[in-house]
ZAZAMI-957266 format. One record per residue (C-alpha): x, z, y. Coordinates in steps of 0.02 Angstrom, whole numbers. Layout:
<atom xx="X" zz="Z" yy="Y"/>
...
***
This chain:
<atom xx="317" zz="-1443" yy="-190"/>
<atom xx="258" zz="-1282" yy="-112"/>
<atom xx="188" zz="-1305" yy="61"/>
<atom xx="239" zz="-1176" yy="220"/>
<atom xx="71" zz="-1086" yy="202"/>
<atom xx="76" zz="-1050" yy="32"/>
<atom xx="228" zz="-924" yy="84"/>
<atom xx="155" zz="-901" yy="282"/>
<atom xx="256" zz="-734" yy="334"/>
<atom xx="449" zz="-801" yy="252"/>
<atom xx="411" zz="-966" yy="334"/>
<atom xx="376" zz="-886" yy="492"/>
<atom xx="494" zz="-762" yy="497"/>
<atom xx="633" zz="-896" yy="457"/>
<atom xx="564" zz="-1006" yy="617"/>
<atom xx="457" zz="-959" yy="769"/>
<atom xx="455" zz="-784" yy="733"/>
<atom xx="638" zz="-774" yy="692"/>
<atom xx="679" zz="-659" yy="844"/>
<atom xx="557" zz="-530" yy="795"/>
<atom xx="607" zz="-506" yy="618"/>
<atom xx="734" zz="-424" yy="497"/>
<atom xx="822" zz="-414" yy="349"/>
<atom xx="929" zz="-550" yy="241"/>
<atom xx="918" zz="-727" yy="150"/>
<atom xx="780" zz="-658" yy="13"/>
<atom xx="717" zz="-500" yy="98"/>
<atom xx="639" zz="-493" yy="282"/>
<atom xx="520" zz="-384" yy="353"/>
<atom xx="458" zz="-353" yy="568"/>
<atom xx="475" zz="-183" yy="654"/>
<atom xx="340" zz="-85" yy="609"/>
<atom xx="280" zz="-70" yy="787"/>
<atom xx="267" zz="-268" yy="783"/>
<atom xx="189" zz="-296" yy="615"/>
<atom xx="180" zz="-214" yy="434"/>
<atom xx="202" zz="-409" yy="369"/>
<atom xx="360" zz="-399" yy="232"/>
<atom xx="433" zz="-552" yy="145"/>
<atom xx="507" zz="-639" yy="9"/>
<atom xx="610" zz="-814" yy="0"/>
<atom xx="540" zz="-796" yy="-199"/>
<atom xx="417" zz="-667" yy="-241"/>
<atom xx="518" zz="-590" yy="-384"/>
<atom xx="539" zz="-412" yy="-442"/>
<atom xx="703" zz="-397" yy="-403"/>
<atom xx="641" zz="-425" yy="-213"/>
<atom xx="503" zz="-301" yy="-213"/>
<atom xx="651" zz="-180" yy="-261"/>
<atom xx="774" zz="-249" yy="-126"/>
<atom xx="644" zz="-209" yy="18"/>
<atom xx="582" zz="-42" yy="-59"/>
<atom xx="765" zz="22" yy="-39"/>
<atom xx="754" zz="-42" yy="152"/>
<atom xx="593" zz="36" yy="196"/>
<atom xx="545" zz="208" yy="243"/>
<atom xx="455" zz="324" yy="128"/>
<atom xx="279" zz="306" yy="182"/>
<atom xx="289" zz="170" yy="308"/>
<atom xx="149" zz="28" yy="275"/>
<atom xx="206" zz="-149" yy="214"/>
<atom xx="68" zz="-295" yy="209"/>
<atom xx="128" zz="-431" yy="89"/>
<atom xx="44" zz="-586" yy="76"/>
<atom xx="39" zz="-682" yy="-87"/>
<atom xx="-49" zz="-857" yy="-140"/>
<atom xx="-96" zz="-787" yy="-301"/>
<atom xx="-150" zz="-599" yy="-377"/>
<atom xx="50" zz="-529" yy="-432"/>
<atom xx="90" zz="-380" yy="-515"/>
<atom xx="181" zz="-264" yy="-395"/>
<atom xx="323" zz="-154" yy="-466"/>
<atom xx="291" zz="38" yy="-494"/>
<atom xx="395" zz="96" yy="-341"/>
<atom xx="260" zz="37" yy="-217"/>
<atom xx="80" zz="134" yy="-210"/>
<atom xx="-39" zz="3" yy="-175"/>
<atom xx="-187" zz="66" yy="-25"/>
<atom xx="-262" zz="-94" yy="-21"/>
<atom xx="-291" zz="-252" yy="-85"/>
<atom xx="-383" zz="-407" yy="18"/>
<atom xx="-453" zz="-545" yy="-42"/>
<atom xx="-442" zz="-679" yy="86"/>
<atom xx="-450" zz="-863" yy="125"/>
<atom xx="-330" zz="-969" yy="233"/>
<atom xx="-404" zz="-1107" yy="344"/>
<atom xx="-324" zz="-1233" yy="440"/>
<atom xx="-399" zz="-1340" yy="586"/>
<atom xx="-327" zz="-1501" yy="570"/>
<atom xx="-456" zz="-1579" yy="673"/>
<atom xx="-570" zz="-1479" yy="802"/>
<atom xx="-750" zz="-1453" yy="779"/>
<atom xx="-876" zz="-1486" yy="931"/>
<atom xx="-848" zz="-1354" yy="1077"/>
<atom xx="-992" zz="-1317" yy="1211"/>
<atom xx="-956" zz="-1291" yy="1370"/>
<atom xx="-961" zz="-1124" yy="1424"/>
<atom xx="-832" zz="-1034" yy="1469"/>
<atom xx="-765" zz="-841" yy="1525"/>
<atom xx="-620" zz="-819" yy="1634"/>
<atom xx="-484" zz="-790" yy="1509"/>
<atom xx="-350" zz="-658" yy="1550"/>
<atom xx="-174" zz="-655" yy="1495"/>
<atom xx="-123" zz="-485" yy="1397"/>
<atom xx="47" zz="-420" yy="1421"/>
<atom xx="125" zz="-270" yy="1405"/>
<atom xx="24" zz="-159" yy="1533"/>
<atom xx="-129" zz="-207" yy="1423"/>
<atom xx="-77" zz="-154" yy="1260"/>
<atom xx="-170" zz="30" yy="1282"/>
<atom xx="-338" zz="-57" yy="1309"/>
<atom xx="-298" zz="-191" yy="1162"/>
<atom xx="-251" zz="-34" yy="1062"/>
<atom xx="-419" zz="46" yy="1084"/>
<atom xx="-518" zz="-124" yy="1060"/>
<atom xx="-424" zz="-147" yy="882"/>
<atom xx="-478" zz="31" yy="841"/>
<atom xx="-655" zz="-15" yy="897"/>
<atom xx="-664" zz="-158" yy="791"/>
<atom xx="-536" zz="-172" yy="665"/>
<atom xx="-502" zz="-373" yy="652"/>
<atom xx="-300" zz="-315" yy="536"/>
<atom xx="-144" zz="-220" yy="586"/>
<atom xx="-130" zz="-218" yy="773"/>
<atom xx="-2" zz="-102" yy="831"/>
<atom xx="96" zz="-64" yy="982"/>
<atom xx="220" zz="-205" yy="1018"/>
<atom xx="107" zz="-331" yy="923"/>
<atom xx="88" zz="-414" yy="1080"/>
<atom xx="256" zz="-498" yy="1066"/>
<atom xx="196" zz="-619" yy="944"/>
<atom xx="110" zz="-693" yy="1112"/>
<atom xx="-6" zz="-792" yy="1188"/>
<atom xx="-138" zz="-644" yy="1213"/>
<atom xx="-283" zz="-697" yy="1306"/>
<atom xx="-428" zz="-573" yy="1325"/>
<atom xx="-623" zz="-571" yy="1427"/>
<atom xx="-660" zz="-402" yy="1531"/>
<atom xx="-800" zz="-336" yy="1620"/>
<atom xx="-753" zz="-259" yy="1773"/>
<atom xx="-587" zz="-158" yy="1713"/>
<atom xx="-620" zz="-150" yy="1521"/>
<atom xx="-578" zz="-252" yy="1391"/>
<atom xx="-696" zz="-345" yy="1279"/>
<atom xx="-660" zz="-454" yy="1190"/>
<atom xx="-491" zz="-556" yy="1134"/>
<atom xx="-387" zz="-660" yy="1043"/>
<atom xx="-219" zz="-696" yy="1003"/>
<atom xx="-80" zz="-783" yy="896"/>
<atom xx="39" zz="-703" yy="755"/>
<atom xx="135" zz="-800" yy="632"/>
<atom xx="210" zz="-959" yy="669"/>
<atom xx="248" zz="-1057" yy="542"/>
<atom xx="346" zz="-1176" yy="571"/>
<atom xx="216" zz="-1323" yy="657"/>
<atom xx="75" zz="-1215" yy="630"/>
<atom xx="16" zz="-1067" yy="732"/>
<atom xx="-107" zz="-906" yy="649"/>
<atom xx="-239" zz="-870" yy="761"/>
<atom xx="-255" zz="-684" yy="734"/>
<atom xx="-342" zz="-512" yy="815"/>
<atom xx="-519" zz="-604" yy="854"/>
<atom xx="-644" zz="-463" yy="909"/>
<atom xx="-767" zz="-407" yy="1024"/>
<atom xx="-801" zz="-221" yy="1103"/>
<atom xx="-970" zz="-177" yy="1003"/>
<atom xx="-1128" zz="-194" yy="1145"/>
<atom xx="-1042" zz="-363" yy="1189"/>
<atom xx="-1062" zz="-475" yy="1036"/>
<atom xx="-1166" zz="-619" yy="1016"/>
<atom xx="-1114" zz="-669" yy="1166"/>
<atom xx="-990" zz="-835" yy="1101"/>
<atom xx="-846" zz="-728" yy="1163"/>
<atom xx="-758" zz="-738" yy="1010"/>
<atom xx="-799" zz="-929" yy="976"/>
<atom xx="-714" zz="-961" yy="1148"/>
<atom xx="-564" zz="-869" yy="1124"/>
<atom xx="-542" zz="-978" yy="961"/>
<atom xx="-587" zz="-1122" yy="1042"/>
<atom xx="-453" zz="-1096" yy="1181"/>
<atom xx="-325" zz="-1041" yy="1058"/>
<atom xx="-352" zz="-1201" yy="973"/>
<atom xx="-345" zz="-1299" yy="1099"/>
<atom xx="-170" zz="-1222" yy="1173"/>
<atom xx="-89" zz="-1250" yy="991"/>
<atom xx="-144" zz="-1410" yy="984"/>
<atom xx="-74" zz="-1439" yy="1148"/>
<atom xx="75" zz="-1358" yy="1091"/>
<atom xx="89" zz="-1471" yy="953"/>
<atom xx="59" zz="-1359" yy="823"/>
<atom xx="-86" zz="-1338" yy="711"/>
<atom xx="-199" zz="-1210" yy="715"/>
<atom xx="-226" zz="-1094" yy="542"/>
<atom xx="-296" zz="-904" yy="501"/>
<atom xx="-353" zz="-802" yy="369"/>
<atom xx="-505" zz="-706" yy="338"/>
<atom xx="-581" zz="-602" yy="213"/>
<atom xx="-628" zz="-699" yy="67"/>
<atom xx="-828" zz="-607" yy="73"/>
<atom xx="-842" zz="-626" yy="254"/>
<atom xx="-953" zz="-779" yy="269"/>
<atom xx="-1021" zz="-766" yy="452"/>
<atom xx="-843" zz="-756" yy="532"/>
<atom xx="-792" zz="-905" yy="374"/>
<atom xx="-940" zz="-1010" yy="448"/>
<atom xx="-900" zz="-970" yy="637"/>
<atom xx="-724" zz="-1055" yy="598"/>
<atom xx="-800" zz="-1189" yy="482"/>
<atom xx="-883" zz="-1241" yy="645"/>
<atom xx="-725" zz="-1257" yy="737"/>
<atom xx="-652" zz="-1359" yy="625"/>
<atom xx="-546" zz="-1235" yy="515"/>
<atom xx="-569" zz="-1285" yy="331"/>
<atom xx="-517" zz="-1172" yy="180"/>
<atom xx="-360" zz="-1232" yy="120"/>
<atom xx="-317" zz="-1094" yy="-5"/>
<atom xx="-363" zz="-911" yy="-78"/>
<atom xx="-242" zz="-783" yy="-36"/>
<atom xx="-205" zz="-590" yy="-49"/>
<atom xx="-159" zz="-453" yy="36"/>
<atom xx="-78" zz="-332" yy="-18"/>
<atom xx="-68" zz="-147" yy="91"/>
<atom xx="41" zz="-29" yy="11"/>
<atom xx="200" zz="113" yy="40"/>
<atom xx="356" zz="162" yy="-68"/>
<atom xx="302" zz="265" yy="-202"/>
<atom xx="356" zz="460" yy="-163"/>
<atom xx="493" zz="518" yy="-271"/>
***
């Protein structure tokens, strides 16, 4: 029986991110400004099809898959991720320090924009924020670190856009921000998951730490309707 994770974005687009997506009963997909994350119900050909006639020519779609597929011609493939997904069933030991966290909202999207840029951590775009629960560290007026959550899947929550302004790492920023995310799903009573890059093994054991175990291999897949 296939578990939620193993299809994360169609579960979570069917359930607690149901307001923020579109499309029908095999095909959804968020506004672009919210996420490039596209779906399937079944990850058939016929579906890759179905969304390439609903997306604009040269908008980005990120597709997540449990296993390497063979995409159809009609979509020019940018990228391809290989990534793990962890889950935190059970929290790992957390010191005790602590930074005053921040809630982001709206009026801090410019400065989470710029810190995305700076660092990179996966698609962060302009009304990414809705996915919620946004907490970020500053120094004086600027932004430096933060951490958020994106799909939710059903009983489990993605931590997602972990980074740090360069000049301020190695500070445990990042470990807190995890650490508090964790704690607020599992407050929530959800349970915490995220993915990484498959070859990044310092962020891998930072999470390891937490408690976050690999629970599968996944991939991403970055790509645009082919031009005509």
């Amino acid at each position: 029986m296939e578990h939620v994770l193993d299809n994360p974005a169609w579960n979570a687009m069917i359930s607690g991110n149901r307001s923020l997506s579109f499309g029908d009963e095999q095909v959804k997909y968020f506004d672009k400004e919210v996420s490039p994350f596209a779906a399937f119900r079944e990850n058939t050909r016929e579906n890759f099809l179905l969304l390439h006639d609903l997306m604009p020519q040269n908008r980005p779609v990120l597709f997540v898959a449990p296993t390497e597929i063979e995409i159809p011609p009609v979509w020019r493939i940018r990228r391809v991720i290989h990534g793990v997904q962890m889950v935190c069933e059970q929290a790992g030991i957390m010191d005790g320090s602590r930074n005053e966290f921040v809630p982001l909202t709206g009026e801090h999207v410019p400065q989470m924009l710029e810190l995305t840029r700076l660092t990179n951590p996966g698609p962060f775009n302009s009304k990414t924020v809705e996915f919620g629960h946004y907490r970020g560290i500053f120094d004086g007026d600027m932004l430096v670190a933060m951490a958020g959550q994106r799909l939710h899947t059903f009983n489990y929550a993605e931590v997602s856009a972990v980074c740090t302004r360069p000049g301020y790492t190695g500070k445990g920023y990042a470990r807190q921000l995890i650490a508090d995310q964790i704690s607020r799903i599992g407050e929530g009573g959800e349970i915490p998951y995220l993915h990484s890059r498959a070859d990044n093994t310092r962020a891998i054991s930072v999470y390891e730490n937490l408690g976050f175990e690999v629970r599968r291999e996944v991939w991403f897949y970055l790509m645009a309707r082919e031009e005509n």
